[in-house]
MARMARGU-663636 format. One record per residue (C-alpha): x negated, y, z; residue in three letters. Coordinates in steps of 0.25 Angstrom, whole numbers, plus 5000, padded with zeros to 4 digits. Each point is the difference from the previous one (the first is absolute). Last residue first. Layout:
<atoms>
{atom {X,Y,Z},ALA} ...
</atoms>
This chain:
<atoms>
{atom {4476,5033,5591},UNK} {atom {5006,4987,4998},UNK} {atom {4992,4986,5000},UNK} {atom {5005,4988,4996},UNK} {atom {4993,4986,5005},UNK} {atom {5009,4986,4995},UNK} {atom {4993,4989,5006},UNK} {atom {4999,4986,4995},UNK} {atom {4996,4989,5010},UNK} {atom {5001,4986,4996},UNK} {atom {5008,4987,5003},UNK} {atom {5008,5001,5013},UNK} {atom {4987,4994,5008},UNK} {atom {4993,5012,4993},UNK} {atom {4991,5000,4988},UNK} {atom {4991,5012,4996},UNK} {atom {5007,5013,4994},UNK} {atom {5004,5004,4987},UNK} {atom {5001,5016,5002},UNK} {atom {5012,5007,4993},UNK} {atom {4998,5015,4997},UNK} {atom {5011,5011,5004},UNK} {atom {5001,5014,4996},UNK} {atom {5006,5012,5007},UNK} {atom {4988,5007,4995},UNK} {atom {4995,4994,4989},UNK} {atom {4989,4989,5006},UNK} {atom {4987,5000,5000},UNK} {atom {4993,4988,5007},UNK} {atom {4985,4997,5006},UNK} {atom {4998,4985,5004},UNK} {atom {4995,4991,5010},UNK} {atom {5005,4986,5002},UNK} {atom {5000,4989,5010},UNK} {atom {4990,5006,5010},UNK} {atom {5000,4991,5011},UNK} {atom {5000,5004,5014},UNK} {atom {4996,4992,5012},UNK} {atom {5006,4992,5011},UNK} {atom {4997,4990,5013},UNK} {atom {5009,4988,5001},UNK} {atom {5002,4995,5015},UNK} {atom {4997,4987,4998},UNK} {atom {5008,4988,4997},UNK} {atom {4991,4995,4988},UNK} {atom {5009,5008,4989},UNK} {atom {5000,5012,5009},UNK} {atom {4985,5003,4999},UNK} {atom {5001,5011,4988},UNK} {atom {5010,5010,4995},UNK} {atom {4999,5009,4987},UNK} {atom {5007,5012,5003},UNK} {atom {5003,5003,4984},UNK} {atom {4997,5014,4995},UNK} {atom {5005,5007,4986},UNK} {atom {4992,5013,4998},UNK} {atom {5008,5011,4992},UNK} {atom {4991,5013,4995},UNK} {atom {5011,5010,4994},UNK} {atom {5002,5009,4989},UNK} {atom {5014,5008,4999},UNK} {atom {5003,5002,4986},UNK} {atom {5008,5016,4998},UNK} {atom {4997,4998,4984},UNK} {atom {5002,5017,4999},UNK} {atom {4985,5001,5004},UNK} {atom {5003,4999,5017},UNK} {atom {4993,4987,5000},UNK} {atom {5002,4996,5016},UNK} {atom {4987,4994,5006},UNK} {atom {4993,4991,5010},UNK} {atom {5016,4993,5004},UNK} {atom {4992,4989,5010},UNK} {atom {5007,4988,5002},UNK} {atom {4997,4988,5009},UNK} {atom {5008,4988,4999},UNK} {atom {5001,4990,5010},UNK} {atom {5002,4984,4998},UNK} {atom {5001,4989,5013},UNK} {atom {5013,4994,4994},UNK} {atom {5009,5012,4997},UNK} {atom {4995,5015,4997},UNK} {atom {4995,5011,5012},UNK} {atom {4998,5012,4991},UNK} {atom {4989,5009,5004},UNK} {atom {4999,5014,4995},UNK} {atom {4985,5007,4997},UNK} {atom {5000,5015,5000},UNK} {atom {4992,5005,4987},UNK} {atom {5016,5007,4996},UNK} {atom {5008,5002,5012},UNK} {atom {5009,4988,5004},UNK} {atom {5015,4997,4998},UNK} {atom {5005,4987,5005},UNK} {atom {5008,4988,4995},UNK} {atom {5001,4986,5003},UNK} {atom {5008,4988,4993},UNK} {atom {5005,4986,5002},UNK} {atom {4999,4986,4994},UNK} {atom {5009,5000,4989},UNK} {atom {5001,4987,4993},UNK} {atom {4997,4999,4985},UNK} {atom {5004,4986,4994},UNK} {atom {4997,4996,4986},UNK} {atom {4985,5002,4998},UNK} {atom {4993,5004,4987},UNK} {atom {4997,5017,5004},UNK} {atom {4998,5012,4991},UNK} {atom {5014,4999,4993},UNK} {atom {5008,4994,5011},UNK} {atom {4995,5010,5010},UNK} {atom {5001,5012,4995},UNK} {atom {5015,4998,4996},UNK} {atom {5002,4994,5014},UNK} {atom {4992,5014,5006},UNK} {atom {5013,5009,5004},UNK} {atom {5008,4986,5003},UNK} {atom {4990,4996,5012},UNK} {atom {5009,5002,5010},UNK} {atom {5010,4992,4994},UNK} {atom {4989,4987,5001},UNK} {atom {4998,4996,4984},UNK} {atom {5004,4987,4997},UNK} {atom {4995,4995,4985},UNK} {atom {5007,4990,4993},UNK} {atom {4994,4992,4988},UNK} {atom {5004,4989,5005},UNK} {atom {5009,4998,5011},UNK} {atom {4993,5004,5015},UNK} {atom {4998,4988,5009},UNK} {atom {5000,4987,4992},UNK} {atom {4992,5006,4990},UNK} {atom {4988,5004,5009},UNK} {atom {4997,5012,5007},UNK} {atom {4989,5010,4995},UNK} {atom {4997,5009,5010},UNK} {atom {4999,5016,5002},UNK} {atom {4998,5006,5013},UNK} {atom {5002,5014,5001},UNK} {atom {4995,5013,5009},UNK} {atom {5004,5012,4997},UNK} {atom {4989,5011,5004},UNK} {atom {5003,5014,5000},UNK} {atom {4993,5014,4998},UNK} {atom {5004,5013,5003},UNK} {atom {4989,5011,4998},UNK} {atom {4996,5011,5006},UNK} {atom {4989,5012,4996},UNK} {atom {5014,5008,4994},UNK} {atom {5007,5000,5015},UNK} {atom {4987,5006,5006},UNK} {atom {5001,5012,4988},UNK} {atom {5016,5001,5005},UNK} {atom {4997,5000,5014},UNK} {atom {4988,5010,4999},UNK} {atom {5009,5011,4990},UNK} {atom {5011,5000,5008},UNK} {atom {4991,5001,5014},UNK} {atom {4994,5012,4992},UNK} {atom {5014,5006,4994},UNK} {atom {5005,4999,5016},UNK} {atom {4987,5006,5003},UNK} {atom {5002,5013,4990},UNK} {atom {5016,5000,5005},UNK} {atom {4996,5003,5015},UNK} {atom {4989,5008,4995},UNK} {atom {5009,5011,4992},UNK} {atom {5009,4999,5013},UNK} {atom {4991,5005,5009},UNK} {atom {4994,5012,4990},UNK} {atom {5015,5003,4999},UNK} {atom {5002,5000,5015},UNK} {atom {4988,5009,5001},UNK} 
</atoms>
C-alpha cells in the first residue's frame, strides 16, 4: 500500500512536470522598443554624426544601416509572454497600440516564430473646435512576420511629434 501511494505521488508530480513545461513551450516573450528617429540640423548635431540613445546601443548597428536619420531617441519598452493564437496589446507613445498575435512556432530546425502584428493609432475627433473629442481606431499597418527566434525586426513607423516612430519587436520562445 505505501508503495502503491508513493508510485502515484511521483506519477502526478511527472504529470504536473510534464503540463508546466508543455504550457511553457505554447509561450512566447515578445518586446516592443519604442524610438523616435529625427533628422536634426547642422547646427545641432556635427555632420555626419549620428547619436544613438545608450539604451539603444544593441540596435545602433541596425539602425544606422537600415535607417537615414541622425538621432535615435529611446522612448521606452514593454514586454510580456503570451500563448501562441492569444493576442498581446502593447500600449506605444502618442495615441499608437500594437497588437501581436504569435500564430505559430517552426519547430523544422529553423525555430521562426510567425506573428500577425497590427499597428492601431486612437484617432481623435472634435477637440480641435473646443469640444469634447470622440475616438476611433485606425489601422496604421497590418502585417505577418517571422522572426529567428531571439530575433529582432525593425518597423519604420508613421511620424511622431519627435520625428518618427520606429519599433524594434523581438520575440523569444
Amino acid at each position: 500500500m505505501r508503495h502503491t501511494a508513493i508510485a502515484s505521488t511521483v506519477v502526478l508530480v511527472l504529470a504536473l512536470l510534464c503540463a508546466t513545461a508543455q504550457a511553457a513551450a505554447d509561450e512566447v516573450t515578445i518586446q516592443v522598443t519604442s524610438i523616435a528617429a529625427a533628422t536634426l540640423s547642422d547646427e545641432q548635431i556635427e555632420s555626419g554624426d549620428v547619436r544613438v540613445d545608450e539604451e539603444l546601443s544593441g540596435y545602433a548597428q541596425k539602425l544606422r544601416a537600415l535607417f537615414a536619420y541622425n538621432r535615435y531617441a529611446f522612448l521606452g519598452d514593454v514586454r510580456t509572454r503570451t500563448d501562441f493564437g492569444t493576442t498581446a496589446v502593447f500600449q506605444l507613445p502618442e495615441h499608437f497600440a500594437m497588437e501581436i498575435e504569435p500564430t505559430r512556432f517552426e519547430p523544422d530546425g529553423s525555430g521562426r516564430i510567425e506573428m500577425m502584428v497590427t499597428l492601431i493609432r486612437d484617432v481623435r475627433t472634435g477637440e480641435h473646435r473646443g469640444e469634447r473629442g470622440r475616438s476611433h481606431d485606425e489601422i496604421v499597418l497590418r502585417t505577418k512576420i517571422r522572426l529567428e527566434n531571439g530575433g529582432t525586426v525593425l518597423l519604420g513607423g508613421p511620424p511622431i511629434s519627435g520625428g518618427v516612430l520606429i519599433l524594434a519587436l523581438s520575440a523569444r520562445r
